[in-house]
N, CA, C and O atoms as a DFTB+ gen file, in Angstrom:
740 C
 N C O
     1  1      22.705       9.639       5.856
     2  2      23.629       9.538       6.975
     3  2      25.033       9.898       6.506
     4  3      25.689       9.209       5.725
     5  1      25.419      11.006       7.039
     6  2      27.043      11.353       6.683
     7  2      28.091      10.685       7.975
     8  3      27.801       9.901       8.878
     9  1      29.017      11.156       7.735
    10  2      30.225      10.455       8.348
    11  2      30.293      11.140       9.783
    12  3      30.883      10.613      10.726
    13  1      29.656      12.324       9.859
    14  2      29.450      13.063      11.588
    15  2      28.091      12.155      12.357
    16  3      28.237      11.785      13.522
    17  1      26.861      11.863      11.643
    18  2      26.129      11.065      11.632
    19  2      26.750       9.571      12.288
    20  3      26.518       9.230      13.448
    21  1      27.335       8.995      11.606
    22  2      27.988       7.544      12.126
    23  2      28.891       8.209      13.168
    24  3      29.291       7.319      13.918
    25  1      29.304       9.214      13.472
    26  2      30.450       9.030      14.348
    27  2      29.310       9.436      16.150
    28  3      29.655       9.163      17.300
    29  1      28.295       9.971      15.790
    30  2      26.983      10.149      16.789
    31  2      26.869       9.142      17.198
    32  3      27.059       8.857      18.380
    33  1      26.469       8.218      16.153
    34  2      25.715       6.879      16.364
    35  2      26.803       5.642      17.268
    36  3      26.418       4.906      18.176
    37  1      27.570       5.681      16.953
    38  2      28.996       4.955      17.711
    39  2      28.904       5.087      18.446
    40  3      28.820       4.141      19.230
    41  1      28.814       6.833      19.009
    42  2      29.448       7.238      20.134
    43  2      28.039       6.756      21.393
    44  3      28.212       6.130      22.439
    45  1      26.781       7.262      20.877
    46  2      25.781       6.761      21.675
    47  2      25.295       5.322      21.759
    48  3      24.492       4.865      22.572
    49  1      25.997       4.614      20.659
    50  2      26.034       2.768      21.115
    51  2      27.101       2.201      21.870
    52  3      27.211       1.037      22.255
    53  1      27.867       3.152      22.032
    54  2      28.961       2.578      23.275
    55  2      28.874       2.817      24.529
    56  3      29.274       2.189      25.509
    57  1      28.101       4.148      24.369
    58  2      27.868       4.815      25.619
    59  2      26.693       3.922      26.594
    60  3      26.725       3.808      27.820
    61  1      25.629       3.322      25.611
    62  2      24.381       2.853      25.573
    63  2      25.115       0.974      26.347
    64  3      24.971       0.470      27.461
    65  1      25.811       0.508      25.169
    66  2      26.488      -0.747      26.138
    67  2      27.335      -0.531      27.186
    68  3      27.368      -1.432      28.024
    69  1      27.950       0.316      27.344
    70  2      28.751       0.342      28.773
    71  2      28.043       1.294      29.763
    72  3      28.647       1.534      30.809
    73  1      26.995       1.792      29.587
    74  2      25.774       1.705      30.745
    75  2      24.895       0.882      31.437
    76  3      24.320       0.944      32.523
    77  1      24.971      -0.265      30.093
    78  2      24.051      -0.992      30.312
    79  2      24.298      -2.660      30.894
    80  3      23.594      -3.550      31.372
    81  1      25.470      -2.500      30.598
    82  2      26.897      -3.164      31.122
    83  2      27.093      -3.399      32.756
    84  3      26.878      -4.359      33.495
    85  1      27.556      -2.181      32.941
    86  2      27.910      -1.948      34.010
    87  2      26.924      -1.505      35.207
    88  3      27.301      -1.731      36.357
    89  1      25.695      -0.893      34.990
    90  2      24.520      -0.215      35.640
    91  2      23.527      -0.988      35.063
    92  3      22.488      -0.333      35.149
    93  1      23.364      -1.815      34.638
    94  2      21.999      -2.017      33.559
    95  2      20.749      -0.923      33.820
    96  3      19.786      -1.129      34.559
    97  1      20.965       0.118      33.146
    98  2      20.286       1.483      33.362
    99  2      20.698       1.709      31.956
   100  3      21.827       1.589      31.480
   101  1      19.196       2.183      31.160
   102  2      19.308       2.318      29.791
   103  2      19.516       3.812      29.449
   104  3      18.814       4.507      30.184
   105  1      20.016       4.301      28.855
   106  2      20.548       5.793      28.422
   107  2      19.329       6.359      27.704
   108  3      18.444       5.965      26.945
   109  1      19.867       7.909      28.551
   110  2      18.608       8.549      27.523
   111  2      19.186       9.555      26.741
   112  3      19.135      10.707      27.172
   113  1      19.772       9.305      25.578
   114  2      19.960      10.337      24.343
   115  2      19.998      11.738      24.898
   116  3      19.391      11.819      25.965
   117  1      20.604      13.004      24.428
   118  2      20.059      13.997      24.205
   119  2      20.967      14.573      23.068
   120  3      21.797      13.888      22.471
   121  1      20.729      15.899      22.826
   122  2      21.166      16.434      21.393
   123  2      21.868      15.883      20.245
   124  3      23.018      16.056      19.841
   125  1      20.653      14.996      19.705
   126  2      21.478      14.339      18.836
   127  2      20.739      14.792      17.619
   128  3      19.910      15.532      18.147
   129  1      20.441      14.844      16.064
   130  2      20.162      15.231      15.291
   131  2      18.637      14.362      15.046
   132  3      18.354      13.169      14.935
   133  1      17.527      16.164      15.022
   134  2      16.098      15.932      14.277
   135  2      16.244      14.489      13.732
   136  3      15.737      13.587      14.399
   137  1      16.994      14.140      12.397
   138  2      16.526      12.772      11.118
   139  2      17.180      11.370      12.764
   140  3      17.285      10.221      12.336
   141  1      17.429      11.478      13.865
   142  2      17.472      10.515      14.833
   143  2      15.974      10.098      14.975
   144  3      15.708       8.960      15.362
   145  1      15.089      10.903      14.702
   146  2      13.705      10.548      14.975
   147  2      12.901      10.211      13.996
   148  3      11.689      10.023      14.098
   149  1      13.870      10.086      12.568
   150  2      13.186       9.504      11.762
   151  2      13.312       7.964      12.364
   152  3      14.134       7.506      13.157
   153  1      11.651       7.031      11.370
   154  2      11.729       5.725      11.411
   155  2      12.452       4.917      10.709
   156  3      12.135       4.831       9.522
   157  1      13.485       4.186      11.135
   158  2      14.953       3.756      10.387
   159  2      14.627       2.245      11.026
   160  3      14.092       2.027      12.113
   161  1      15.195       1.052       9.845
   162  2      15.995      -0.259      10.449
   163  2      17.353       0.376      11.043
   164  3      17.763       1.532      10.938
   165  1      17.928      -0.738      11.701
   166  2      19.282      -0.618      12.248
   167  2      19.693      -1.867      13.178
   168  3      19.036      -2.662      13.849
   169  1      21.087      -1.691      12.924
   170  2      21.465      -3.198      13.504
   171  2      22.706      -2.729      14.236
   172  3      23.560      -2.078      13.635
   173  1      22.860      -3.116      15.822
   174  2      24.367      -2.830      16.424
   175  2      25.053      -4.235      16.636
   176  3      24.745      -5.247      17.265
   177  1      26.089      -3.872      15.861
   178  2      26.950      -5.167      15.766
   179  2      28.215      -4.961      17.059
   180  3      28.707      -3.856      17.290
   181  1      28.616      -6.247      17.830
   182  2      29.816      -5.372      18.954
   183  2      30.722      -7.065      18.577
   184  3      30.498      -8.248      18.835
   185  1      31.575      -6.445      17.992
   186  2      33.025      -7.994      17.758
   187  2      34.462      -7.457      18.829
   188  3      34.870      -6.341      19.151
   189  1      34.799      -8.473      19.059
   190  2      36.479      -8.457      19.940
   191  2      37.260      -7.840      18.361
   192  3      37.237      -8.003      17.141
   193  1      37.822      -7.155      19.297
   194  2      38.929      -6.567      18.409
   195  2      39.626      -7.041      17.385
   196  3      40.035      -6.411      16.410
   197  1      39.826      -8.835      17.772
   198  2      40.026      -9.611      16.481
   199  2      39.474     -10.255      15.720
   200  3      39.865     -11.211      15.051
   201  1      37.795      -9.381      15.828
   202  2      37.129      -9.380      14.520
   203  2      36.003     -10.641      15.092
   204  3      34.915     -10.492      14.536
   205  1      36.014     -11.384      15.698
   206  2      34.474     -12.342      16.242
   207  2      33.575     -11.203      16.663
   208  3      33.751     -10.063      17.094
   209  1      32.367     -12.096      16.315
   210  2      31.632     -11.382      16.599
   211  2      31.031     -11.775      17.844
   212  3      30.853     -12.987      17.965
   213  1      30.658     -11.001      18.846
   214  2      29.792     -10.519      20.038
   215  2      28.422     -10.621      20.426
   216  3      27.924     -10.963      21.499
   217  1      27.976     -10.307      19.496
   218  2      26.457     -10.195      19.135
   219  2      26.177      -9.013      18.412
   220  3      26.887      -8.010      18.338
   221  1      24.843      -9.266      17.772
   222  2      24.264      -8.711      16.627
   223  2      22.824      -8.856      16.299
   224  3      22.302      -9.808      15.720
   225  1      22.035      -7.365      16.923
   226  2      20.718      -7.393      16.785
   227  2      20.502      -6.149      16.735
   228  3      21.306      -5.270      17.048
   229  1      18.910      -5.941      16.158
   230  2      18.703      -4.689      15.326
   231  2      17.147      -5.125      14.876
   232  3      16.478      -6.113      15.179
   233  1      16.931      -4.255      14.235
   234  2      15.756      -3.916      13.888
   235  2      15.587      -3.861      11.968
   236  3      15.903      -2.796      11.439
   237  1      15.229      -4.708      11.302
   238  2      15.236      -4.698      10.042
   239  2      14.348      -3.588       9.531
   240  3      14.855      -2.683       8.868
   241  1      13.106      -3.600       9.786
   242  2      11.874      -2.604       9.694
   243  2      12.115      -1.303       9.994
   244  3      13.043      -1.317      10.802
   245  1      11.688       0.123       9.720
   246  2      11.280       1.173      10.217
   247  2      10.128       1.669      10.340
   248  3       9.381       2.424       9.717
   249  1      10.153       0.520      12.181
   250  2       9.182       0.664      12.963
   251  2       9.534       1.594      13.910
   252  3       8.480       1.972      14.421
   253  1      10.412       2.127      14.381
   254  2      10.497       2.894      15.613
   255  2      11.627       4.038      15.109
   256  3      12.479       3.917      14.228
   257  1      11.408       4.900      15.761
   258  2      12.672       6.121      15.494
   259  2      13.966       5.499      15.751
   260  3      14.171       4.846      16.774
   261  1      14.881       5.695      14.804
   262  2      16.238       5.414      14.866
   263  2      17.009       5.182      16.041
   264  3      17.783       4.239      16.202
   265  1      16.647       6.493      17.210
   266  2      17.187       6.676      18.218
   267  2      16.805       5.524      19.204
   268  3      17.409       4.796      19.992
   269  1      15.731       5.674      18.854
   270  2      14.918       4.382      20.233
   271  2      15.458       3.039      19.860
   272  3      15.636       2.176      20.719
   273  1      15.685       2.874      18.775
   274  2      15.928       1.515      17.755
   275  2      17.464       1.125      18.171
   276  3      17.694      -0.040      18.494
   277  1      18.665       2.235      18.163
   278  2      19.817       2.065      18.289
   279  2      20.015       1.869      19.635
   280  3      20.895       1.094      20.009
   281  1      19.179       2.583      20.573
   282  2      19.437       1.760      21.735
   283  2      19.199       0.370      22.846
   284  3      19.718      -0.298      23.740
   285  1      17.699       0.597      21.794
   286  2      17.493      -0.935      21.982
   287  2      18.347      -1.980      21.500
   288  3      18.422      -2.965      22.234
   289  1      18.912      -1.991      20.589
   290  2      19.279      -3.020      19.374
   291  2      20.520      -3.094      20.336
   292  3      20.820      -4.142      20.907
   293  1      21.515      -1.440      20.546
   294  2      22.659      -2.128      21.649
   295  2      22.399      -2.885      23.070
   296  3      22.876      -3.936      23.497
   297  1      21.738      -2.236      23.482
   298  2      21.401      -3.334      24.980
   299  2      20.953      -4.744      24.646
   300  3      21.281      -5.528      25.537
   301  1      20.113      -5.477      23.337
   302  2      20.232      -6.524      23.079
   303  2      21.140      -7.390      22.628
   304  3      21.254      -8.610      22.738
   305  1      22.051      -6.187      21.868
   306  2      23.067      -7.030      21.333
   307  2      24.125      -7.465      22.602
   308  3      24.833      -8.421      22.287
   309  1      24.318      -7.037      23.724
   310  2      24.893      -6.798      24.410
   311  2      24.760      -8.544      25.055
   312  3      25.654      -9.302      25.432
   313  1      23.126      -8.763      24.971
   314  2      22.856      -9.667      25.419
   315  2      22.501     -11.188      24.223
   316  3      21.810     -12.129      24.615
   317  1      23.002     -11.157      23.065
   318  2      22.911     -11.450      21.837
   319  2      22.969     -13.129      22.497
   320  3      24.033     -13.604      22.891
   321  1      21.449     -14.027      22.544
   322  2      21.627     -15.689      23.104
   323  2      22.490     -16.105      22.337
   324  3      23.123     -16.787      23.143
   325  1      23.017     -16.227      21.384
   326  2      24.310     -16.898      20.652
   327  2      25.485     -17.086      21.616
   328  3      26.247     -18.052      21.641
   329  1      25.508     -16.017      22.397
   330  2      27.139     -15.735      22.625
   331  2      27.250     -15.600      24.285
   332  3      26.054     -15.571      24.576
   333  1      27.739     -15.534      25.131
   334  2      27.880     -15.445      26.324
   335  2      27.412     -13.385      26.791
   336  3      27.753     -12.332      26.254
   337  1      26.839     -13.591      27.575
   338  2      26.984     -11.775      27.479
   339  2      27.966     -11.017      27.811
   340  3      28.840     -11.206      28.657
   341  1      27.830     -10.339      27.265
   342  2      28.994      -8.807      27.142
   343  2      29.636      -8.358      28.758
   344  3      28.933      -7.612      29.441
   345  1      30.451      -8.651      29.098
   346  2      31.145      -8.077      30.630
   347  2      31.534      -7.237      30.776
   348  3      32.278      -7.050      29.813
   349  1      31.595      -6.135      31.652
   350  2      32.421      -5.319      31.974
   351  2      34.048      -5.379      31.844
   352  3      34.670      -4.348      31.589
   353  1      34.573      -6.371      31.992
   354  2      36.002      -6.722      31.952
   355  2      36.585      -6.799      30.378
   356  3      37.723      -6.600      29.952
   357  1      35.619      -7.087      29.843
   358  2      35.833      -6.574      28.081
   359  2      35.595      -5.342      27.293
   360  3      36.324      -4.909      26.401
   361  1      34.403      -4.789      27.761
   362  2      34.436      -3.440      27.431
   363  2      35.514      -2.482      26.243
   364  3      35.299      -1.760      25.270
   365  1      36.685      -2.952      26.956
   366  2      37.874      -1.755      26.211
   367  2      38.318      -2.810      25.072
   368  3      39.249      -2.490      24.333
   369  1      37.614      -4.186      24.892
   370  2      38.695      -4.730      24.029
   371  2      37.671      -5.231      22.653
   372  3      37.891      -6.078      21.787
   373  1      36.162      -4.074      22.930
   374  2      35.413      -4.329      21.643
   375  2      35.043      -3.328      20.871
   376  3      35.000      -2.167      21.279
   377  1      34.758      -3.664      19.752
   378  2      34.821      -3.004      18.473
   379  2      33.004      -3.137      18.283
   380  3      32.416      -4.205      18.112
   381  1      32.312      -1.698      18.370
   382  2      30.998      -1.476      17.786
   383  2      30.996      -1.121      16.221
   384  3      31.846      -0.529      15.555
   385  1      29.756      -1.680      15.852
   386  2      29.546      -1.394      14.888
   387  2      27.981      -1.449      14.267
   388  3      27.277      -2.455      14.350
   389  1      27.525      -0.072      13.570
   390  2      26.231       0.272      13.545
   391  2      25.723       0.241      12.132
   392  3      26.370       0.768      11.227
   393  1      24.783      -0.259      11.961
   394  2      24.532      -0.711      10.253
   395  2      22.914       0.062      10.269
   396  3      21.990      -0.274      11.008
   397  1      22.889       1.042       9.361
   398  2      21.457       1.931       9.133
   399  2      21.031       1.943       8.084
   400  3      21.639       2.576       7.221
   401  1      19.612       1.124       7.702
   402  2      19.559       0.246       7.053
   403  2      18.099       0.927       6.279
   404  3      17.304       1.576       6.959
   405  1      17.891       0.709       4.921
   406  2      17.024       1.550       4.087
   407  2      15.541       0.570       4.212
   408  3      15.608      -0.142       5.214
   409  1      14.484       0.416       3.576
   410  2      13.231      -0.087       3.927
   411  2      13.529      -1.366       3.285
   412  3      13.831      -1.237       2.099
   413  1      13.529      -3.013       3.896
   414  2      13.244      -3.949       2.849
   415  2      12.475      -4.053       1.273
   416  3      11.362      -3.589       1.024
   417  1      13.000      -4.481       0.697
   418  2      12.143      -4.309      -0.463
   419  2      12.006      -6.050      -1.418
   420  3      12.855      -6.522      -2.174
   421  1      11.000      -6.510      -1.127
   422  2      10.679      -7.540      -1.789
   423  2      11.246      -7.966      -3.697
   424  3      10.870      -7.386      -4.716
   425  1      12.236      -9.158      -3.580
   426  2      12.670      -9.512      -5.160
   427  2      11.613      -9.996      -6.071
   428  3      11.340     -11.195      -6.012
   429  1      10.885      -9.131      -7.025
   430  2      10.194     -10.406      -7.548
   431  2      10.884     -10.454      -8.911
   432  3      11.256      -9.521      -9.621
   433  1      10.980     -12.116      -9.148
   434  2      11.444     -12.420     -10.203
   435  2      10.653     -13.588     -11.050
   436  3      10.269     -14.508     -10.327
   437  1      10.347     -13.722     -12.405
   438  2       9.753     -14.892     -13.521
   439  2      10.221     -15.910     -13.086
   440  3       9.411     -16.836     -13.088
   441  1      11.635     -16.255     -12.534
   442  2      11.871     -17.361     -12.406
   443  2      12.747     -18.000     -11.438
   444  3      13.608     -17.200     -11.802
   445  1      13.234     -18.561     -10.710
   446  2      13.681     -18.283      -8.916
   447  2      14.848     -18.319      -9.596
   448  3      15.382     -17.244      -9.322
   449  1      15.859     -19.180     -10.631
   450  2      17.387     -18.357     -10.411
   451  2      17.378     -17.433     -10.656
   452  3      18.405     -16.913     -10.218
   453  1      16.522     -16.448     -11.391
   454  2      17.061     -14.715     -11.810
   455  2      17.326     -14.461     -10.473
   456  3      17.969     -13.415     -10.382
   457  1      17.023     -15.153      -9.013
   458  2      17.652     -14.468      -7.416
   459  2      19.357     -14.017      -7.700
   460  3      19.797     -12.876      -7.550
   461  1      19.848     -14.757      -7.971
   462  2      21.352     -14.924      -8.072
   463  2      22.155     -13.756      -8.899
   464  3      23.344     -13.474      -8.755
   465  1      21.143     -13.094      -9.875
   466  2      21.581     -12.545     -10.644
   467  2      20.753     -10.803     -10.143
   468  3      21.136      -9.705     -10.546
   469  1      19.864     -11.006      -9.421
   470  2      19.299     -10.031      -8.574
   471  2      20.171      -9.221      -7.439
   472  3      19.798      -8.087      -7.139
   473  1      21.075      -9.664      -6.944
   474  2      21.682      -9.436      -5.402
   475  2      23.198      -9.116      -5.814
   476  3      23.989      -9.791      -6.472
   477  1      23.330      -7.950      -5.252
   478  2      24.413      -7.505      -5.722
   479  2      24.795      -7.381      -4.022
   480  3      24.153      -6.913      -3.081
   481  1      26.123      -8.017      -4.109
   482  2      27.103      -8.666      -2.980
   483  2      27.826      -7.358      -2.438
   484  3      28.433      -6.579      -3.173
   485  1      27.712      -7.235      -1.283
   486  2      28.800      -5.682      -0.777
   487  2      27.567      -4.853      -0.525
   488  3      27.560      -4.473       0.646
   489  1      26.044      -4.250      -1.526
   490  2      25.706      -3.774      -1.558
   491  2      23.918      -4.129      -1.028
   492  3      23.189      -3.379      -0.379
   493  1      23.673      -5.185      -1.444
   494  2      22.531      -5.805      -0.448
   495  2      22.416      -6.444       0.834
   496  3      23.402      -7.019       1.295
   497  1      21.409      -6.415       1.420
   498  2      21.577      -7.486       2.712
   499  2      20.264      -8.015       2.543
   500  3      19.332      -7.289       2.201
   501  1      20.097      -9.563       2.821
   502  2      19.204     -10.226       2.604
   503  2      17.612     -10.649       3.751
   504  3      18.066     -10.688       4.894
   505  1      16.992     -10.767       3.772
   506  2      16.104     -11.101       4.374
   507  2      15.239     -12.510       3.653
   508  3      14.707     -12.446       2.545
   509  1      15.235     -13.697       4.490
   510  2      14.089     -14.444       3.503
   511  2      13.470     -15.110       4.563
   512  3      14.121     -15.704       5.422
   513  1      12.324     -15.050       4.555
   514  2      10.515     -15.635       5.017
   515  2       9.876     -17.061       4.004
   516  3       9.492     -17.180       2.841
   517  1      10.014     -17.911       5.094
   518  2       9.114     -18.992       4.715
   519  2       8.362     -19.732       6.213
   520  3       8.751     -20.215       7.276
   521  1       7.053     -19.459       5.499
   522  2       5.893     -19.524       6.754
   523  2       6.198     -18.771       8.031
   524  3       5.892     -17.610       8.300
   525  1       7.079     -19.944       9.011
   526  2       6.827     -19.200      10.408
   527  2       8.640     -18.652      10.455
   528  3       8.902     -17.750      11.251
   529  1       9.695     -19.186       9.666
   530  2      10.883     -18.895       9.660
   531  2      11.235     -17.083       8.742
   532  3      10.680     -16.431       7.858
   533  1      12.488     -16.918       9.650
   534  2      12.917     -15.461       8.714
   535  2      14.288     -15.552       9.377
   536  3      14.784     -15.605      10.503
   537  1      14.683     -15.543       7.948
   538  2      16.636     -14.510       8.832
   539  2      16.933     -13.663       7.959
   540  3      16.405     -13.630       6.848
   541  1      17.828     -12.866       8.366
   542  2      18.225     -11.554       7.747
   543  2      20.200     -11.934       8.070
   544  3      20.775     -12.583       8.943
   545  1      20.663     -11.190       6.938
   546  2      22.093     -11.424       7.169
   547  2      22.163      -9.718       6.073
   548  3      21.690      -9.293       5.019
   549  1      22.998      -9.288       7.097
   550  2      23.609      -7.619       6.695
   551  2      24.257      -7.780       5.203
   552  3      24.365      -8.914       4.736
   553  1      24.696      -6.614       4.443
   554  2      25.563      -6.872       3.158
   555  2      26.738      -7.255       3.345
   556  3      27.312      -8.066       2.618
   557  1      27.345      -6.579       4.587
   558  2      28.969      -6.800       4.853
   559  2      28.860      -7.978       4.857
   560  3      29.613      -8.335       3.951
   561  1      28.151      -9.352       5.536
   562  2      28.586     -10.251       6.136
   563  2      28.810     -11.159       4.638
   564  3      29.427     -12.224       4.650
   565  1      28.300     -10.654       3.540
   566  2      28.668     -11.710       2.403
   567  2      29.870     -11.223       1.416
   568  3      30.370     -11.762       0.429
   569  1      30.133      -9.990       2.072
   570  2      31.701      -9.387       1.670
   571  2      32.731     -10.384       2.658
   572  3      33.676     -11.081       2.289
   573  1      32.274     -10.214       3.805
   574  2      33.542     -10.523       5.059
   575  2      33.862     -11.856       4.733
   576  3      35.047     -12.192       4.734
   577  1      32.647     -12.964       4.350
   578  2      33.014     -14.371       4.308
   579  2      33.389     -14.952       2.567
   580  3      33.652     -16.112       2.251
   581  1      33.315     -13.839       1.715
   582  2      33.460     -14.003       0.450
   583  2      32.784     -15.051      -0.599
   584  3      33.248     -15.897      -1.364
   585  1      31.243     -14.523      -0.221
   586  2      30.149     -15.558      -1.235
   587  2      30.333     -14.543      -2.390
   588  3      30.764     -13.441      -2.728
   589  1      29.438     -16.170      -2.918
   590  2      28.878     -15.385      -3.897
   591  2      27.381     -15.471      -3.470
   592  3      26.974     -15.860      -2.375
   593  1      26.517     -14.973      -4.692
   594  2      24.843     -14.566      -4.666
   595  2      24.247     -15.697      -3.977
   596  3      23.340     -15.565      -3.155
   597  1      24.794     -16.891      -4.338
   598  2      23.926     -18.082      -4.276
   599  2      24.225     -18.820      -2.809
   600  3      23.420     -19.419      -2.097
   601  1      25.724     -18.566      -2.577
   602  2      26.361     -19.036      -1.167
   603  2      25.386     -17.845      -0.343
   604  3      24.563     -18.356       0.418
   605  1      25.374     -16.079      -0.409
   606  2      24.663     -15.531       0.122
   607  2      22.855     -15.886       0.510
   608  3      22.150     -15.609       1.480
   609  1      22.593     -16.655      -0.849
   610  2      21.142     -17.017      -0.201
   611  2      21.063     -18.371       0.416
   612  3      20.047     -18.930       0.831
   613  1      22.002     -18.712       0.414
   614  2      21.580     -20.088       0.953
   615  2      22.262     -20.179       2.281
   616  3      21.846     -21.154       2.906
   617  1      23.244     -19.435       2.975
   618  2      23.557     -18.968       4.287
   619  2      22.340     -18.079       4.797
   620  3      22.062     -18.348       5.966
   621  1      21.501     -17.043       4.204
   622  2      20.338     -16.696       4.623
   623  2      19.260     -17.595       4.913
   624  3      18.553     -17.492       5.916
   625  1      19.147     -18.403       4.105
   626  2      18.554     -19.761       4.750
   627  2      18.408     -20.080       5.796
   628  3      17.467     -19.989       6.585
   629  1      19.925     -20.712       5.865
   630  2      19.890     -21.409       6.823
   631  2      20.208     -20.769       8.280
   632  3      20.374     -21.416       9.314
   633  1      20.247     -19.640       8.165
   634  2      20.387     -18.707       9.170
   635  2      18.702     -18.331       9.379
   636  3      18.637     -17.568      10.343
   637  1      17.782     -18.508       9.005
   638  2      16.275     -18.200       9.370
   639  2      15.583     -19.928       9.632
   640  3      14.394     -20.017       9.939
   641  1      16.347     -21.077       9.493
   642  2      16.124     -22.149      10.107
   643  2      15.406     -23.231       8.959
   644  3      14.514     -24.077       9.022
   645  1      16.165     -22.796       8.058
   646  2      15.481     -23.711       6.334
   647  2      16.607     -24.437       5.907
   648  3      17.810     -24.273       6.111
   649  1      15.672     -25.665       4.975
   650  2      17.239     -26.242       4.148
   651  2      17.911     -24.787       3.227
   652  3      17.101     -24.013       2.717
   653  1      19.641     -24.493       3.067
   654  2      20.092     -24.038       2.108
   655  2      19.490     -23.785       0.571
   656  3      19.678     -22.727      -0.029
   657  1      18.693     -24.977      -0.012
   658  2      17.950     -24.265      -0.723
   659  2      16.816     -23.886      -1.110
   660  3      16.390     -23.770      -2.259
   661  1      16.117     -23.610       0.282
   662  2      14.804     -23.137       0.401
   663  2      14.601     -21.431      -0.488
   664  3      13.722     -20.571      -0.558
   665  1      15.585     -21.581      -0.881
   666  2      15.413     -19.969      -1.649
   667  2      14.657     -20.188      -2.827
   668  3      13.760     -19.419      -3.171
   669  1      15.053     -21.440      -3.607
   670  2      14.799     -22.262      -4.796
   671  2      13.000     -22.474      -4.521
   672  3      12.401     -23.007      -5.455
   673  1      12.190     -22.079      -3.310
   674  2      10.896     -22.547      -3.126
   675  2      10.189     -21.582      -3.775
   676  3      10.665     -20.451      -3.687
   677  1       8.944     -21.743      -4.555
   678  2       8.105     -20.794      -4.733
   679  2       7.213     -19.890      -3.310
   680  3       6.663     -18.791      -3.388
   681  1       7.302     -20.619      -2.324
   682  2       6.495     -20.274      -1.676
   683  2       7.806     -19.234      -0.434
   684  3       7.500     -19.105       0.751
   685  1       8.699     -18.831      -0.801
   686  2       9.937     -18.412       0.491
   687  2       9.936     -17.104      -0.418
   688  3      10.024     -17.131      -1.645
   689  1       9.827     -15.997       0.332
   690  2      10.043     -14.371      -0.062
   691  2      11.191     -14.258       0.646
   692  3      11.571     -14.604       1.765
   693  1      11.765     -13.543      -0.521
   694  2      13.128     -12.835      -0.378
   695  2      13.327     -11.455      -0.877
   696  3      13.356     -11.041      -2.036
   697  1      13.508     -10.588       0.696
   698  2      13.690      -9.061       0.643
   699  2      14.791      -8.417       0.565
   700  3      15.678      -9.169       0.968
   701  1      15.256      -7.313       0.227
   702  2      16.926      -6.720      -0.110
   703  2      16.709      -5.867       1.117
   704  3      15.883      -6.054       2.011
   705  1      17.326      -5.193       1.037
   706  2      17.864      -3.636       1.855
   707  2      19.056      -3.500       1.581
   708  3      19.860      -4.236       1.009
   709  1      19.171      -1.957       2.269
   710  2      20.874      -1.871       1.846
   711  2      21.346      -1.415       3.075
   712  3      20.559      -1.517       4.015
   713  1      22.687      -0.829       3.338
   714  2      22.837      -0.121       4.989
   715  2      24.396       0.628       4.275
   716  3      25.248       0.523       3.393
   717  1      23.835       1.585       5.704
   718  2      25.030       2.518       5.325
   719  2      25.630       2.094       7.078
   720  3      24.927       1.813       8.048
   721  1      26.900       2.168       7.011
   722  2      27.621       1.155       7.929
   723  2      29.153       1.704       8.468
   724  3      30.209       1.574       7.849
   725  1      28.952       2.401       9.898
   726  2      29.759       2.535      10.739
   727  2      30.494       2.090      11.570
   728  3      29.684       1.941      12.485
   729  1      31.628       1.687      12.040
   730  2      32.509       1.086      12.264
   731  2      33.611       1.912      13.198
   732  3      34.486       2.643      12.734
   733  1      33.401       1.661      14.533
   734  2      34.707       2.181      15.367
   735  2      36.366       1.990      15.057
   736  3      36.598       0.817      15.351
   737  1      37.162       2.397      14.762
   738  2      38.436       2.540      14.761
   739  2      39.333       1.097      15.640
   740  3      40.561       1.091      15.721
C-alpha cells in the first residue's frame, strides 16, 4: 500500500460514512485499484477532530476483498455500540482513519514472559483468544496511550473480556499483525 493507495482508501471511507449517514444506502466502489480485491484485514477508525474516538471496527482476518471489507468496516464503525452513532450534524468535524492490516500471526514462545520481549510497540497490533473471548487492539493504540509490551498485553486483555493477566495463561493465544495506517489531514 503506497501513499496514493491510502489517499483512495480515505477518500472511499468517507464517502462510504457520509452515504451511509445521511441515506443509509451503502456505496458501490468503482475504479479503484486491481490489489482492492485482494483479501486484506482492515480496520476504519472515525475520531472528533480532538482526537476521541468515534468508533472502530474492521476486519482482523483476510476474509473478504479489501474493498468489500473497507466498506463494511466504515458503515459499522459508523455505528460502533460503544459510542452513540455517527450524525449527520458531525460529519465535517471527523477525522477517518484506515488501518490495512497484514495476516495475524500466532507468538509462540518456551516461556509466557518471552511475550513482552516478543512485541515490538508502534509496530505490532495485538490479538489474544481465550476460549470464547478475543480482542484485538491496533499498533497505534499502544503508541497513542504510551505502554509498554506488558501494559500492551494486558489492555488487550482486558479489552477481549479477561483478567489483565490472562496473557500469563498457558491456555490464551496471542497473535501479532502489523498495519500500514492512513490518516485524514
Amino acid at each position: 500500500m503506497n501513499k496514493s493507495d491510502g489517499k483512495m482508501l480515505l477518500k472511499i471511507a468517507r464517502e462510504t460514512i457520509e452515504l451511509w449517514v445521511k441515506e443509509k444506502e451503502k456505496i458501490q466502489p468503482q475504479n479503484y485499484p486491481e490489489k482492492f480485491n485482494e483479501k486484506t484485514g482492515v480496520f476504519v477508525s472515525i475520531h472528533t477532530k480532538s482526537g476521541e474516538l468515534r468508533g472502530c471496527i474492521g476486519y482482523p482476518e483476510p476474509a473478504y476483498p479489501l474493498i468489500e471489507a473497507l466498506v463494511d468496516a466504515a458503515i459499522s464503525a459508523c455505528g460502533d455500540p460503544r459510542f452513540e452513532p455517527v450524525n449527520s450534524e458531525e460529519l465535517e468535524q471527523l477525522a477517518i482513519e484506515v488501518s490495512v492490516l497484514t495476516k495475524p500471526e500466532l507468538i509462540i514462545v518456551k516461556n509466557l514472559n518471552e511475550y513482552r520481549k516478543k512485541i515490538k510497540i508502534g509496530k505490532d497490533g495485538l490479538i489474544i483468544e481465550s476460549g470464547f473471548h478475543r480482542g484485538l487492539l491496533l499498533p497505534q493504540v499502544a503508541v497513542e496511550w504510551e505502554w509498554t509490551a506488558e501494559e500492551f498485553l494486558s489492555s488487550t486483555c482486558q479489552k477481549a473480556g479477561l483478567p489483565p493477566d490472562a496473557w500469563l495463561d498457558e491456555n490464551t493465544k496471542i497473535y501479532r499483525f502489523g498495519a500500514v495506517v492512513f490518516r485524514e489531514k
